[in-house]
N, C-alpha and C positions, 0 to 999 in steps of 0.2 A: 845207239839203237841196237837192239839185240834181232839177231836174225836165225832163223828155221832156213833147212837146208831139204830139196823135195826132190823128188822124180817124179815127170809126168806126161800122162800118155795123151798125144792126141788121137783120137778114135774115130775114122771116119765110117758110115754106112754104104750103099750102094747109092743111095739118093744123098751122097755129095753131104750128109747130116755128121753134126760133131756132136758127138758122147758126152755130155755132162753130169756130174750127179752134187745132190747136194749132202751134207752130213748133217745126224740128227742135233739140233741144236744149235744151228745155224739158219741165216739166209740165204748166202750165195751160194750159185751153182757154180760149177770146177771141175777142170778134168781127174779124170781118176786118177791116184797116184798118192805118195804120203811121201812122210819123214825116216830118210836115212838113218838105218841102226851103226848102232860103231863097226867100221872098220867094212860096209858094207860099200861095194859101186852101184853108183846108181841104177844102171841097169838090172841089177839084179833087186834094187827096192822096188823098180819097175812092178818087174812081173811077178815078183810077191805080191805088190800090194792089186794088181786086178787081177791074179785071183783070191786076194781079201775081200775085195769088196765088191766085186762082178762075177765071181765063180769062173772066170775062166782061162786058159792056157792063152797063151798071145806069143809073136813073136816081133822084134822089134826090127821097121824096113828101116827107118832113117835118125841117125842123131840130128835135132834141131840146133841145140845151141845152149850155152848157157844162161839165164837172165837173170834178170836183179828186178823185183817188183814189190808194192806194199803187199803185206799177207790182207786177208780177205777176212776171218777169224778173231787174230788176235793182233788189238790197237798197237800201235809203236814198235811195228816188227818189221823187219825186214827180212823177204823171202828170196831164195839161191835158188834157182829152179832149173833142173837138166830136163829137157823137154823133147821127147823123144815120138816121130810116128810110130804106130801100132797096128796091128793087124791081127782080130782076135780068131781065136779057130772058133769058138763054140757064139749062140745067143747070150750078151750078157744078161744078168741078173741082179737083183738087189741081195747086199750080204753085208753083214757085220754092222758099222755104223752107218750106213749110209740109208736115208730118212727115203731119198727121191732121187730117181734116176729119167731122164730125158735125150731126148735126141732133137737138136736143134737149129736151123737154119742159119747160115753165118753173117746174114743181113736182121735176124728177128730183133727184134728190142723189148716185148716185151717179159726179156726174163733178166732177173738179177744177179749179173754175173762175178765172180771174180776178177779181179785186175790182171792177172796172170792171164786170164782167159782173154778178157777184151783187151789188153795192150799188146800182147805178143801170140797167143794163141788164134784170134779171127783176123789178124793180117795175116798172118801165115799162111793160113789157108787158103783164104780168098786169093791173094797169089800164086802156091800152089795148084788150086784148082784152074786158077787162067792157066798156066803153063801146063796141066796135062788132060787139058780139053782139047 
């Protein structure tokens, strides 16, 4: 199985809401974040890639972890994902390829999310959020 290698941000609001956006040409929605250039750390694909596709400066509070999940995109892949909290300075916005952007509930169901997003990203949180409530 061939695998993509990602960084990505989890973005939360004030209203406890997680950052998704979707890209044109797809269905599911995903945290902001892309494919590692050669020779690039993640972190720094990080915060290239939202302000590629949200305009704006961020700084990163926590490394999550590394995961392994199917990609959401592209059939018979396997996704490597360094998954990082965020904390953006500015409102984001819609830029480059990205179709839709959203802020979401970590109980909602009715959106079509990535598997990165619903296996490892809304436990996280939801955990998360219990501990620093």
């Amino acid at each position: 199985m061939n695998t993509i290698t990602v960084a990505a941000a989890i973005i939360l609001n004030s209203s406890q809401q997680l950052l998704v956006v979707r890209k044109q040409g797809t269905d599911c929605f995903m945290q902001v974040g892309g494919k590692l250039e050669p020779d690039e750390a993640p972190e720094q694909t990080l915060l290239r890639e939202i302000q590629e596709e949200i305009g704006c400066q961020a700084q990163i509070q926590q490394c999550i972890g590394r995961f392994e999940t199917l990609a959401a995109n592209e059939p018979d892949h396997q996704l490597i994902s360094y998954v990082y909290l965020v904390e953006l300075a500015t409102e984001p916005y819609i830029k480059a390829e990205i179709a839709e952007m959203k802020w979401i509930d970590v109980g909602q169901k009715d959106v079509q999310l990535a598997p990165l997003t619903t296996e490892i990203v809304i436990p996280w949180v939801k955990e998360y959020l219990l501990v620093s409530m």
